[in-house]
N, C-alpha and C positions, 0 to 999 in steps of 0.2 A: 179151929174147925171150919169156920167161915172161910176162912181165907185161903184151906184145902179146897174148896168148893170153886171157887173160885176160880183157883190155876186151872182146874180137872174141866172147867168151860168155856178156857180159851184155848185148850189142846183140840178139845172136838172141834171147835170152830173153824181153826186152822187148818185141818184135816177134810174140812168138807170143800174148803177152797181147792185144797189139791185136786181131792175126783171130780171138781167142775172143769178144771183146766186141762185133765188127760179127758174127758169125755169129751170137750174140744176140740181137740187135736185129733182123736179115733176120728169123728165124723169127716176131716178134711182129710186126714189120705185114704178114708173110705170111697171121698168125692173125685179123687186124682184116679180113675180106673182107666185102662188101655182105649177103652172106645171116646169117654169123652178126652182125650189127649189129639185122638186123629180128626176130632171136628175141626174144620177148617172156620178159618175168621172171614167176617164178613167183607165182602166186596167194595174196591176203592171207585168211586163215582170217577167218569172221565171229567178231564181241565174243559174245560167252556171253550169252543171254537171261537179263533178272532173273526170279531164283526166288521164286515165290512165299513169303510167311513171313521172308523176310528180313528180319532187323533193323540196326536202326542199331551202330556201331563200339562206342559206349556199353554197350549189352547184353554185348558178346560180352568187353568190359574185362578180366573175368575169366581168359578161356583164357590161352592160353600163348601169347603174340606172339613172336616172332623175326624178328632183320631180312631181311629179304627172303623169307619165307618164309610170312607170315600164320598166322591161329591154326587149333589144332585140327590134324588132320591130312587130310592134302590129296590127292583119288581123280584120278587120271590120267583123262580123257575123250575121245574121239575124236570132233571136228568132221565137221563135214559135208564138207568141202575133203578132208579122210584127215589133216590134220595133228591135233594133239593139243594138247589147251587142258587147265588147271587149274584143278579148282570145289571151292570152299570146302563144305565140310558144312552141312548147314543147323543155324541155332539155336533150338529153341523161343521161342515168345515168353514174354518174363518174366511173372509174373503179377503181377496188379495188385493184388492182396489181399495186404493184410501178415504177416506171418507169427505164427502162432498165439502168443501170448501166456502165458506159467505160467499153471498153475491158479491163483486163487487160492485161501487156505488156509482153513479155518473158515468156509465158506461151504455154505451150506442149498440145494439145489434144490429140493425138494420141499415146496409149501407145507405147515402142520398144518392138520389139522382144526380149526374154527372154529364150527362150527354143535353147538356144544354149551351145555347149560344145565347150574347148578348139579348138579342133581339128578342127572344122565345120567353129570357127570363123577365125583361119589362112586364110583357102582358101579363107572366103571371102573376108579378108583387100588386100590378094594378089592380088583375082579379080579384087576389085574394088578401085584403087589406093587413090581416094581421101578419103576413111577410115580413120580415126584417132584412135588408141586406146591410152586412157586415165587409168591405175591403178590409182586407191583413196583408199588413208587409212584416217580414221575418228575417231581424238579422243575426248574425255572428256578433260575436264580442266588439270584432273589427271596422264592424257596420256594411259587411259583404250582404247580400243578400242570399239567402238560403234558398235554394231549390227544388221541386223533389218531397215536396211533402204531402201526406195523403189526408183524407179525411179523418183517419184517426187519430191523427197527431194531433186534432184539435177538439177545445171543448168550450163551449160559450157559454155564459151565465148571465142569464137578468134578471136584477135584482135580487141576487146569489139563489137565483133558481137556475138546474141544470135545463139549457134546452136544446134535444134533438137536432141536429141538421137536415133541414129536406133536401135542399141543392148545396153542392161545390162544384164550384167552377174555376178553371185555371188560365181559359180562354180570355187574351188579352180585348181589353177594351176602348171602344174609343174614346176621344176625349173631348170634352166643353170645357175648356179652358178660359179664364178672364183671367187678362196679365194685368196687372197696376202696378204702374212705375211712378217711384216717389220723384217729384220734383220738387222739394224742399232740402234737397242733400246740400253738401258741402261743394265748391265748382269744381273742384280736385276729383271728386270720385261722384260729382255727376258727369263729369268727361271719358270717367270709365266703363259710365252704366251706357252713355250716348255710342259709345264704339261697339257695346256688347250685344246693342240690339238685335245686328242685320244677324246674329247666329242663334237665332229665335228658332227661327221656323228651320231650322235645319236639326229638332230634336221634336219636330212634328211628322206626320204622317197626312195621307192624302183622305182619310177618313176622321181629322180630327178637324174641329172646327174651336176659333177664337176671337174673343172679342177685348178692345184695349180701352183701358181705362189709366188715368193721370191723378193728380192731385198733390195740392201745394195747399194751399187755401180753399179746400173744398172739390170733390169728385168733378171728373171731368170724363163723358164717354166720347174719345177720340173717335172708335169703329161705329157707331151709333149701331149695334146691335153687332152677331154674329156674322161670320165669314169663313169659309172655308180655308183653312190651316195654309193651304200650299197654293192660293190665290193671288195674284199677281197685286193684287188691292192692297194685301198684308203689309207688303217694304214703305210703303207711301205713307201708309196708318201708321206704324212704328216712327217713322221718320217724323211726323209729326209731336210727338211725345218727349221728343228731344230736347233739353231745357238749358240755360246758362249755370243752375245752382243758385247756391246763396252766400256770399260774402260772410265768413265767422271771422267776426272782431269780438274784441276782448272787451265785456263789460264793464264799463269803470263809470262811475256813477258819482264821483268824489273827487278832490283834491285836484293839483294844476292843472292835469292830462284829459280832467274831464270837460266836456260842454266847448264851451268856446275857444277854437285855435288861435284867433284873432282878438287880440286884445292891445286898448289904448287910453293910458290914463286910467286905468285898473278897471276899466271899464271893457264888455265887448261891444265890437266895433258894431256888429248885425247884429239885433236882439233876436231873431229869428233861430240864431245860431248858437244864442247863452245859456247857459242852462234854463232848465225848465223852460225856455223859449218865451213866447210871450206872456207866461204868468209872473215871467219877472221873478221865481223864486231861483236865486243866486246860489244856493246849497245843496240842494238835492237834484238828481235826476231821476226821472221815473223808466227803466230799461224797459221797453215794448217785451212785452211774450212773444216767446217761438211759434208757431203756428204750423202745426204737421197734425192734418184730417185724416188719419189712418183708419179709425172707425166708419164715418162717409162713406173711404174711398171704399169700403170691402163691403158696405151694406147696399152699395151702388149695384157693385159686380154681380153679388149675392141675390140680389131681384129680379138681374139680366139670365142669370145662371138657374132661377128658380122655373123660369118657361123652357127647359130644355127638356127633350124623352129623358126617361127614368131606365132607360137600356144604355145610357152614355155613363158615364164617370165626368163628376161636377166637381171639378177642381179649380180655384182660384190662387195665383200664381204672384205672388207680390215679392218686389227689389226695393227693397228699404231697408232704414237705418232701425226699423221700429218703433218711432219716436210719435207718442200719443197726445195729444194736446189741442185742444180746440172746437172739437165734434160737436155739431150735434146729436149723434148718436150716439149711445152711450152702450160701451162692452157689453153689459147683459144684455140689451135688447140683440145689437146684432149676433151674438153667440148662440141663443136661442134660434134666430130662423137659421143661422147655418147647420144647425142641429135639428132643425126639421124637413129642411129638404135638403138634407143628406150631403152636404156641399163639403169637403176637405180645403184647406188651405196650406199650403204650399209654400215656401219663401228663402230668397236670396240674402242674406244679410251684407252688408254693404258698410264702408265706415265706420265708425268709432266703435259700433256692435259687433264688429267683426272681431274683435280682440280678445284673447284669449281669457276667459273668463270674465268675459263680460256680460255674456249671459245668466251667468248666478249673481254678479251684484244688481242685474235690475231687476231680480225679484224684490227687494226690498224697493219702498217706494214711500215719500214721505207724501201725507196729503197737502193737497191741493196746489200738487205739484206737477210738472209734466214729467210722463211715463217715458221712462228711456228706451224702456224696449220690451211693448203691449204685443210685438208678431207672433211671439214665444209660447204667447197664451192663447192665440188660436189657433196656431200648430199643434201645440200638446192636444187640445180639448177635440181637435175635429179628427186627429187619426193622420194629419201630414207629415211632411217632413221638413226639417230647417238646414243650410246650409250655409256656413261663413268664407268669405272670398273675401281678397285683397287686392289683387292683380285683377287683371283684364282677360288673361288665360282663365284663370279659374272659376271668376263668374261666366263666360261662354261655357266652359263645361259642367258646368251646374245646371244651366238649361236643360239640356238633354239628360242627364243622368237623373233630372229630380220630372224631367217627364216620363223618360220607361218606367222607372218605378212607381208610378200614377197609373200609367197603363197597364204593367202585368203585376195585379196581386190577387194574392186568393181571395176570394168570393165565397164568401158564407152565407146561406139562406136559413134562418130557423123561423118559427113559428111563435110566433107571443102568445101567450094565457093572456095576457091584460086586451082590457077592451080599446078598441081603433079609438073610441071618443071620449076615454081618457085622456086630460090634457097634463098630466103629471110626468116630469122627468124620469125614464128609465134608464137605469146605468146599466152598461157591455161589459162584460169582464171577457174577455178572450186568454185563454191558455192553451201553449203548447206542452204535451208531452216528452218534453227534451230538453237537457240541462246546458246552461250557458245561450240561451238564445233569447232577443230581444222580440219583443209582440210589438207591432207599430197597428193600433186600429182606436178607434173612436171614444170617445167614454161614454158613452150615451144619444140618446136620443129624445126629441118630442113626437109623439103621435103627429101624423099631417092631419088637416083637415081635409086637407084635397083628395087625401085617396080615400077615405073616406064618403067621399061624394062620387067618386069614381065608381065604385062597389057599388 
């Protein structure tokens, strides 16, 4: 009986699902009538007009992209329909110029003054004390000298600080020249220096002036001061400076060959003549030292050279073997004043110096020795030039070739930071802008006091 009950209450159940599902169904094709069929759908919003200035996806690469979302952030706008569309921000357009580049470092805007002559530029280094003037000679690999270079091809440093150039000048100069001819040479190639004189003054000019200086055993001023270059005074003064040389014998201080040629009864005949001479010591001889005033003769010139206008080019011009030995003035002191008043030195090398590589072995130097070849070290240090000759041709044309290039070099003016009455060495660094090329200029300098006092 229960379990009739039961079935008889899930028939009705099932039966009431049915007339919910057909009562569902009447209401929706009641709702499908002819009039709501012919309602029309609502209206499609017009696409967004292109904005002017808009760039390509490329430019904008940078923003913040998101998926679905586009870059940048995005201003809600209302269409013409009342619906609402979404418009991207606008992007400037990128520019087409590249973006500014570092300064570079050590570089000059400002041309220098250029229209200056000798004479204009003395007054004003005198003016203005903390002037520097810089001579630059400029060669090829070949040792040609380079021409043609402008102010920008160069850059100066003192004491690895960059400094401006106010003046360049290319305008040659005249010359105060002090010649020193070594008369302590060999007679051989003092016979060659005596025939090379009279071609002196033929690689001068009528605006250069010179003064002659000697030395063997100590400086000697042949011109007793200045002369005009192309003065009839000059052949006489040169002529004078003309020397016999020195006899090089072979030092033998030992054994049969030495002291005494004359001997009798195993004895010498002249004690004067025996060894050790009157000390009577029979075994040893004491060989005299060489004796070549190289130092002297250039601190001679150097003091002559030091009273000349500062509008000339102060060059001292020496024909020697190089041979240092004797002085009493000693390399630092006279390097120092040629580096304070601006003085270059210049020089012929002559004899045994003249040999190929003989210049690199007298760097080395044993103490308290004589210096084979000390010319080397004031060429380098003041900015000049060295030349090696062997013949009689060649030293003449060493004259002149190592005087135009005295006379025409560039001319650098810059300006020091450091004060005039600092007495402390400043080092010149000179650079060219251009690969393969040789800088010939100074290494430094001392403050003057004289201009100084000039000011």
């Amino acid at each position: 009986m229960i379990l009739a009950l039961k079935v008889l209450g899930a028939l009705k159940e099932r039966a009431g699902l049915k007339e919910l599902a057909l009562s569902s169904l009447l209401s929706l094709s009641l709702g499908l009538t002819p009039g709501a069929q012919a309602q029309q759908p609502p209206a499609i919003p017009d696409a967004p007009a292109p904005q002017k200035g808009a760039t390509p996806l490329s430019d904008v690469a940078s923003g913040s992209i998101k998926p679905g979302g586009g870059a940048g952030t995005e201003t809600p706008v209302t269409g013409a329909s009342g619906s609402t569309e979404t418009r991207v921000p606008e992007v400037p357009e990128a520019s087409t110029q590249a973006p500014p580049s570092q300064p570079q470092k050590d570089v000059q805007t400002t041309p220098p003054q250029q229209d200056v002559n000798p004479a204009e530029l003395g007054t004003i280094i005198r003016t203005y004390t903390t002037y520097v003037n810089v001579p630059v000679t400029v060669k090829d690999s070949k040792g040609k000298l380079i021409p043609g270079l402008s102010w920008r091809d160069f850059k100066v440093y003192e004491n690895g600080n960059f400094e401006p150039l106010k003046y360049f000048i290319v305008d040659a100069f005249p010359l105060s020249m002090a010649f020193v001819v070594d008369q302590s040479l060999p007679t051989d190639v003092m016979a060659k220096v005596n025939d090379s004189l009279s071609a002196l003054q033929g690689g001068l000019t009528a605006y250069d002036e010179i003064a002659v200086f000697s030395y063997a055993n100590g400086a000697h001023d042949q011109s007793n001061g200045f002369t005009g270059a192309q003065s009839a005074r000059v052949p006489f003064v040169l002529s004078m400076t003309k020397a016999s040389g020195t006899e090089q014998l072979n030092p033998v201080n030992s054994g049969p060959l030495a002291g005494c040629p004359i001997r009798q009864n195993g004895g010498c005949v002249d004690p004067n003549i025996q060894p050790g001479r009157s000390a009577g010591n029979d075994t040893f001889i004491s060989i005299p030292k060489e004796i070549h005033t190289l130092n002297d003769a250039i601190f001679a010139a150097a003091k002559e050279l030091s009273t000349r206008p500062r509008e000339r080019r102060r060059i001292i011009y020496v024909i020697s073997d190089g041979k240092e030995n004797g002085s009493k003035a000693t390399y630092r002191e006279v390097l120092k004043y040629l580096q304070t008043n601006e003085i270059a030195v210049y020089g012929t090398l002559v004899g045994d110096s003249a040999r190929w590589g003989e210049g690199y072995l007298s760097r080395f130097h044993l103490p308290f020795t004589m210096y084979d070849n000390r010319l080397v070290s004031y060429v380098f240090q003041t900015g000049g030039t060295l030349d090696s000759e062997h013949n009689l041709n060649g030293i003449e044309k060493s004259y002149q070739a190592l005087s135009e290039e005295a006379r025409n070099r560039y001319t650098l003016v810059y300006s020091s930071h450091e004060s005039p009455f600092d007495e402390k060495f400043r080092n010149i660094d000179v650079r060219v802008d251009r690969p393969g090329l040789e800088v010939v200029a100074r290494k430094g300098y001392y403050p003057s006091a004289a201009a100084a006092e000039i000011h």
